[in-house]
Every structure is written in C-alpha cells, then in structure tokens.
C-alpha positions in Angstrom: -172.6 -79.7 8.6 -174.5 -80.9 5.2 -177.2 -79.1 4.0 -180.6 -80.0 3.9 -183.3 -77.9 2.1 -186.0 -79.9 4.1 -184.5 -79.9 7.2 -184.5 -76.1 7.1 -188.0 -75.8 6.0 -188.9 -77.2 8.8 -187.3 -75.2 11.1 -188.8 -72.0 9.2 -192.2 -73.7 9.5 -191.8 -74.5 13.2 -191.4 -71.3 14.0 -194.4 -70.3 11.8 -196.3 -72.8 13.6 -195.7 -71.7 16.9 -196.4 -68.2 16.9 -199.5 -68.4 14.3 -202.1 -68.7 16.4 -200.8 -65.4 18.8 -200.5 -63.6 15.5 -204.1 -64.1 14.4 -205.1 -63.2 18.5 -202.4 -60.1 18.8 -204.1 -59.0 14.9 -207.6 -59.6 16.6 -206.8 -57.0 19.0 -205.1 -54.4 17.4 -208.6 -54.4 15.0 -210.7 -54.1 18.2 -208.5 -50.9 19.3 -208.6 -49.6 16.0 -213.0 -49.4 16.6 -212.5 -47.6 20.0 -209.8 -45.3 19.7 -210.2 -42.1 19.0 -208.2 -40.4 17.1 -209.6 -36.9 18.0 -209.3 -37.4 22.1 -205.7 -38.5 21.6 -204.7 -35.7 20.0 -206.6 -33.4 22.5 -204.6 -35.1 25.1 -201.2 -34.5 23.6 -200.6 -31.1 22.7 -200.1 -29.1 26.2 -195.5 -29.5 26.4 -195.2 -31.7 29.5 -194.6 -34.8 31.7 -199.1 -35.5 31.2 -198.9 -35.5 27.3 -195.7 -37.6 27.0 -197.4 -40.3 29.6 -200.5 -40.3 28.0 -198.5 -40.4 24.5 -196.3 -43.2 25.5 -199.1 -44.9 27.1 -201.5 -44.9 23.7 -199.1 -46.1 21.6 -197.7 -49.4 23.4 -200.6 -51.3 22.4 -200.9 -49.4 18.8 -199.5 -52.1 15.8 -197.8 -49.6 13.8 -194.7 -50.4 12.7 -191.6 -47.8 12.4 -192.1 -46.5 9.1 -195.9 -46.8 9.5 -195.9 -44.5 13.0 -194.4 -41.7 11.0 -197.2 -40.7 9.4 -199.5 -41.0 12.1 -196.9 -39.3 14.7 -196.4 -36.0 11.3 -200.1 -36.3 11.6 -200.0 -35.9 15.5 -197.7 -33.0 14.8 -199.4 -30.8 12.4 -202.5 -30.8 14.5 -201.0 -29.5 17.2 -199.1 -32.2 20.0 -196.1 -31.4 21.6 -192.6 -32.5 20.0 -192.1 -34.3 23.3 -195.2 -36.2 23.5 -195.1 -36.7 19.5 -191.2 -38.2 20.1 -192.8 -40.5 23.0 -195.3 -41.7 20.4 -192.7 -42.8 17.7 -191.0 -44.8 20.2 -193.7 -46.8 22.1 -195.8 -48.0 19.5 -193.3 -49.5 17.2 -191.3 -50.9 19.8 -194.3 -52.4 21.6 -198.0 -53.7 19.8 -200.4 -56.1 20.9 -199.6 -58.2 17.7 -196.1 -58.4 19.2 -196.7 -58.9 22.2 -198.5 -62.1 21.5 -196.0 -63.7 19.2 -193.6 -62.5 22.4 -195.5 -64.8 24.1 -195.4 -67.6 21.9 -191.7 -67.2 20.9 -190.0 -65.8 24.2 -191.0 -66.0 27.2 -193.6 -64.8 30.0 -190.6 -62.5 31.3 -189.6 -61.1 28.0 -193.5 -61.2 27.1 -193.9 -58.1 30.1 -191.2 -56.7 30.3 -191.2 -55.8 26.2 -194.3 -53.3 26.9 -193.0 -51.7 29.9 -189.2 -51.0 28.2 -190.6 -49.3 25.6 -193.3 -47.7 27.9 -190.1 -46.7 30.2 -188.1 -45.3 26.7 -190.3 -42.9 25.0 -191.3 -41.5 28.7 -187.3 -40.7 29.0 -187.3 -39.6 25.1 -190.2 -37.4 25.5 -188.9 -35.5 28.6 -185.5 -35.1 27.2 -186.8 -33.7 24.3 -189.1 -31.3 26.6 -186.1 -30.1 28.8 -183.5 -30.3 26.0 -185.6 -29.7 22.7 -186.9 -26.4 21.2 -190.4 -26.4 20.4 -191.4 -24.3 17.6 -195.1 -22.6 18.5 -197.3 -22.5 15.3 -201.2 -22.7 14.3 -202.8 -25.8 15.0 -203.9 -27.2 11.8 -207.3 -28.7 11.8 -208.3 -31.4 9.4 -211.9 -32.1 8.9 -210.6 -35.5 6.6 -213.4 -38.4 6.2 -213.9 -41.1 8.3 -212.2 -44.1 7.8 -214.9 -46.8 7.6 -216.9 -45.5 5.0 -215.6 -42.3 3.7 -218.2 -40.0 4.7 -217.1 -36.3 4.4 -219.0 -34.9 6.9 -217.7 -36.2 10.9 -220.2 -34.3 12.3 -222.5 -36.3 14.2 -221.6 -39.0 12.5 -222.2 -42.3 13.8 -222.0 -46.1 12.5 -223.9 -49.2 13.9 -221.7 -51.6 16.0 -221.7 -54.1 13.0 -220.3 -51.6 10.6 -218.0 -50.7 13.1 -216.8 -54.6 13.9 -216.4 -55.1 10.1 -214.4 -52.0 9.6 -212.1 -53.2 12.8 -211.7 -56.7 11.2 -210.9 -55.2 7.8 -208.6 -53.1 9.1 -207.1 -56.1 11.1 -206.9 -58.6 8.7 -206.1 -56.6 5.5 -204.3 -53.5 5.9 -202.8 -54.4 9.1 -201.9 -57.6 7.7 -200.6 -56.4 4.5 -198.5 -53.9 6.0 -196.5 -56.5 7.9 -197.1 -59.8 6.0 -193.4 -59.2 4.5 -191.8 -58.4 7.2 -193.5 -60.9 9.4 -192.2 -63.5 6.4 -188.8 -61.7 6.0 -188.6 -61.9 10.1 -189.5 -65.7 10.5 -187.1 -67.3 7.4 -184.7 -65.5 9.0 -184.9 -67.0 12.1 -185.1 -70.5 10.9 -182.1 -70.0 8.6 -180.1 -68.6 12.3 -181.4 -71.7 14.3 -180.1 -74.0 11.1 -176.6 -72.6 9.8 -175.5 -70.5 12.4 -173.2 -72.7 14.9 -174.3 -72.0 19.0 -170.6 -72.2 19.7 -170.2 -69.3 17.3 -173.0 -67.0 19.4 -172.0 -68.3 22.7 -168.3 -67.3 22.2 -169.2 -63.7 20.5 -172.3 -62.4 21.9 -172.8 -64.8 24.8 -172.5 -62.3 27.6 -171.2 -59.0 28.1 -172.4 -55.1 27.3 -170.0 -55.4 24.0 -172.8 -57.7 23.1 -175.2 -55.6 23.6 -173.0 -52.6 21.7 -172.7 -54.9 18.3 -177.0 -55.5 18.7 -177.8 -51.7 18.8 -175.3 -51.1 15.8 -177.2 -54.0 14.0 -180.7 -52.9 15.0 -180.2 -49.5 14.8 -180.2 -48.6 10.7 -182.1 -51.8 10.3 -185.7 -51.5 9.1 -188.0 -54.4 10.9 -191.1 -54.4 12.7 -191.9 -55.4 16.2 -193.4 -58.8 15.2 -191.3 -59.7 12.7 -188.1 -59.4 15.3 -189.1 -61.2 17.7 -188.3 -65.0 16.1 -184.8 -63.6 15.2 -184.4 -62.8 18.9 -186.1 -66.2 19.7 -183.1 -67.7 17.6 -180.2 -65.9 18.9 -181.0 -66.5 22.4 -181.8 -70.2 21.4 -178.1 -70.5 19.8 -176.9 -68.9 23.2 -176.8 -65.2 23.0 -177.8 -63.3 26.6 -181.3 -62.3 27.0 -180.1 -59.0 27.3 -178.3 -58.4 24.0 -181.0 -59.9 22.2 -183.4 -57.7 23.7 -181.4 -54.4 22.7 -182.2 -55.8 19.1 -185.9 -56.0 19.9 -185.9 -52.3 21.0 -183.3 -50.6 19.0 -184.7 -52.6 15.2 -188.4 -51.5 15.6 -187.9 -47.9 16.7 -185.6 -46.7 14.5 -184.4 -47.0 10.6 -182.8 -45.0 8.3 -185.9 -43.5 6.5 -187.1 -42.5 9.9 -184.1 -40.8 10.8 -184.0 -38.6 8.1 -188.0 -37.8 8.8 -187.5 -37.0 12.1 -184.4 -34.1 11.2 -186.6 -33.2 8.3 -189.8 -32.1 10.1 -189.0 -31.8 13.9 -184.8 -31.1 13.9 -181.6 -32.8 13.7 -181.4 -31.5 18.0 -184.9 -34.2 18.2 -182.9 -37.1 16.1 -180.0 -37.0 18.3 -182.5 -37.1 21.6 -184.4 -40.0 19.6 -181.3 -41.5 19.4 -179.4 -41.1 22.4 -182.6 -42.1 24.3 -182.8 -45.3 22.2 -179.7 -46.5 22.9 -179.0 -45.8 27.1 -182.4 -47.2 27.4 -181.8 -50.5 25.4 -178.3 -51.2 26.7 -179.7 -49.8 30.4 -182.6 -52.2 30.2 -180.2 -54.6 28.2 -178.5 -55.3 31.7 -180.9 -54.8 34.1 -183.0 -57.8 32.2 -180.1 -59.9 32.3 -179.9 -59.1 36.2 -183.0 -60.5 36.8 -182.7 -63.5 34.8 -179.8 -64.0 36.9 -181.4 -63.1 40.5 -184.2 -65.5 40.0 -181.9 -68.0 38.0 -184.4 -68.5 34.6 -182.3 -70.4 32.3 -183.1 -68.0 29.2 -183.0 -71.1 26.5 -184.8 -73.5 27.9 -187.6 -70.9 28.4 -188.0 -69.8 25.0 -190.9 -70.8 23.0 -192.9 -72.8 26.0 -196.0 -71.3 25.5 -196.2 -73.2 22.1 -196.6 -76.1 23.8 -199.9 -75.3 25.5 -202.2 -76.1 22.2 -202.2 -79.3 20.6 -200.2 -80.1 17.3 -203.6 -79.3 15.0 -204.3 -76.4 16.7 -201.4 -74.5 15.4 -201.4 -76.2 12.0 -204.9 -75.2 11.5 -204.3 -71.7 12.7 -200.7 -71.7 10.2 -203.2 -72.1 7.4 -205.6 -69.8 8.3 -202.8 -67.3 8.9 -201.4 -68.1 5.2 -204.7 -67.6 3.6 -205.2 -64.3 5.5 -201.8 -62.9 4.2 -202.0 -63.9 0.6 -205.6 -62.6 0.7 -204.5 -59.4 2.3 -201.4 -58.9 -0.2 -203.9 -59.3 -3.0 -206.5 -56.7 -1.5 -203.9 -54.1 -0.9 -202.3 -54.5 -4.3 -206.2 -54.3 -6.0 -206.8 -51.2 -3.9 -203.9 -49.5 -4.8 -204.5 -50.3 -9.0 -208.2 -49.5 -8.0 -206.8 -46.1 -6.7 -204.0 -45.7 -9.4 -207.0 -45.9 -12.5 -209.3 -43.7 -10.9 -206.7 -41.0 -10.5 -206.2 -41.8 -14.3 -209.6 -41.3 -15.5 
C-alpha cells in the first residue's frame, strides 16, 4: 500500500468530524453537573462501609468526566474526609470508565448498543469492586478530616451561607466546561483520534480479523494493552471505533474501553500508596473478570440479535448534515487551543505569584 500524507489526514479529520459536535454536547453537560453537584452531600452519602455507599458511589461517578489520573485526587479527597474504601474504590472506577463527554462521542463513533451498555458496565464494575473491597478489604478507622477549602467559582473563603446567582453559577459551569475540562483532555482527545485514523489507514483488516477477530484470547491481549496504558474515556473510544471497523469483535474492543480508562500505572501505585497493595489487587482483579465477563456477554448479544458490529459503527454521524459537523470541528478547535492557552496562563499566573 503507498502512502499518502493526505489521504490519512483525512481519515484523522473524519473522525474528528464526526464526533465533534457530541464532544461540544457530552462537555456541555458535564459543565451543567459540575453547577449542581454537591460535593458536600456526596461525601455525606459515602462514608457509612456498605452495599448503600458503593451504589450511590458508583452511581455519582458514571456521569462525572474525570479522567483516570484526574479521579485520583478527587477519589484521595473523598478519602481523607471520611468515605468508605469500598465506596471510594467504586468511585475510581465508574467515573473514568464512563462520563457524559464519552458517552456522547460513544454515540457518535460506536453505536446505540455500545452507547448503553458503556455506562451500565462500568456502573456493574465498581459495584463488584466496591463490595469486594468491603468483604475482602481492611478498612482502617481514622478521624474524618474536615476541610473548610473555598469555593470554587470565585474563591470565597468563607462557605457558609454562601450563595451565587444563577448567572455566576452558569458562567462558572461553562468555564469549567470549556477550559479546564477541556484542557485536561484536549491531548488526549488529540492523542486518541490521530491514533485512530493512523489504525483505519495502515493497519491491514486481514491483519485484525485473523488476530483479534474473535475469541476471549482477544480479549486477554486488550486488557494487557489497556491495562498500564494511560487514556481517557473519550479519547478511546475512536481507537475502539477503528479496531472494530478493521474487524476486531465488539467484545475485545470493549475490554480496551474499560480496562484503558480505569486504570494506569501512576494510579496503581496511588492506589497501594494511600489505601493498600490488598485494594490494588481487588482494583485489579475486579477490572479485569468484569471486562472480559462483559467482554463476552456483549458479543452474545450482538450475536442473539444478529447486529453486524461494523456496519453499525459511526451511524449516528450521519444524522447532521456535512456543515453541521464542520462548523462544530472548528468551533471544537478554537475551544481547545483557547483552553490550552488559558490553562498554561493560569498556571504562569499561579507560578509568579508564588514567586513574589
């Protein structure tokens, strides 16, 4: 096969195109949570040990966009302030497997069946990660730490009775959307889509079909990829869209989308650090029999109901015209450069204060 720079570019830009108007919808969301969550009642609700706090924690975090690196503060957070290692182990798996961001450019990329089932796998994983860790984990009793912090929109010092009008409270959500949410996964989201054009263009379908076609061995060689592997939810999803367009089984592909958000190797060694290398290997072990569990059972049901997995993938493209998605490409480009450029000011900004 001869190579052709543009030829390539365009498959990296129709992916980009199709999934750019989901990812500007899935961003609008996660900035309208981030406005009515609050932070203090989910914590209230998590720190009793139990099947009630590992629900609830599993529930809060599927639509949460926090990546796996980015949960770890937020579930150390959850931690010190006084939730239960079970329901804090249920937290670190939902919400960066699963994220209204992602599920959107599931939508656009995958398919309606991949699109639902994506939540509820990862809803079904950190429930079975956060009772294993409950019967088979050792939790530690200490002090609840309170932390009085500031709040997030404007920096007041003082929470108490403190209260914002609903404009403030729209433009912090937006902000928060469409600069540090943005920032934080711009790269990745890049990183994720090249990637994915570069499989659809070099890699040979005879190639996937032949190796990781069909089979649980398939499925084995995806959680020892996805595993180590540091990539967020939205940013895997057009590298699974690839591999199941070059013929790899639905299943297999989705271990990937699990196991690679969930876990990396900078997690890992958080997770033994601060809650026990006993809660890494349950992390771990609950990862990977869910994955390949769900792995199958997927690929059962495309079977039952006979859904030809390729042909499937990407059709929800299709339902906006062609200036639709270019316009919503560009705006998506400005948004992340202009997002890159605010987190990198803020962070000199923060860097010269702390000198002076």
């Amino acid at each position: 096969m001869s190579f052709s720079l543009l030829a390539l570019l365009k498959e990296i830009w129709h992916t980009f195109d199709d999934a750019a108007l989901y990812i500007l919808f899935g961003i609008a969301i996660a900035g309208i949570i981030q406005i009515f969550v609050d932070n203090e009642k989910i914590v209230k609700y998590l720190g009793k040990p139990g099947f009630s706090s590992v629900f609830l924690a599993a529930l809060f975090g599927v639509p949460l966009p926090l990546c796996s690196c980015g949960v770890i503060p937020t579930a150390m957070s959850l931690r010190k302030r006084g939730a239960s290692k079970g329901a804090v182990l249920s937290f670190m798996i939902s919400t960066p497997e699963s994220g209204v961001d992602s599920i959107a450019i599931s939508y656009a990329l995958l398919d309606p069946l991949m699109t639902v089932f994506r939540p509820l796998a990862a809803f079904v994983t950190a429930i079975v990660a956060g009772i294993s860790e409950n019967i088979f984990g050792k939790e530690k009793e200490g002090a609840e730490i309170k932390q009085e912090g500031h709040c997030e929109c404007c920096g007041e010092e003082n929470l108490k009775e403190h209260r914002h009008s609903f404009s403030q409270r729209i433009t912090y959500g937006m902000r928060y959307a469409f600069v540090d949410l943005l920032s934080d996964i711009a790269l990745w989201l890049t990183v994720g889509i090249i990637v994915g054009g570069i499989i659809s263009y070099f890699v040979p379908q005879r190639f996937i079909e032949n190796y990781l076609g069909s089979g649980w061995q398939s499925m084995i060689v995806m959680l020892i990829v996805g595993i180590p592997l540091y990539i967020c939810a939205s940013a895997s999803t057009p590298i699974a869209a690839a591999l199941i367009l070059k013929g790899m089984n639905p299943g297999a592909a989705f271990v990937f989308l699990l196991a690679g958000p969930a876990t990396n190797t900078a997690g890992i060694i958080t997770i033994a650090r601060f809650m026990g290398k006993r809660t890494v290997a349950i992390y771990l072990a609950s990862i990977s029999m869910c994955a390949v569990g769900l792995g199958l059972l997927l690929n059962w049901i495309y079977s039952v109901f006979d859904i030809n997995a390729n042909s499937a993938m990407g059709r929800a493209g299709d339902i906006f015209p062609h200036y639709i998605k270019m316009i919503s490409a560009m705006i998506l480009i400005g948004l992340m450069i202009n997002s890159v450029y605010q987190s990198k000011k803020h962070a000199l900004h923060s860097v010269s204060e702390k000198g002076e």
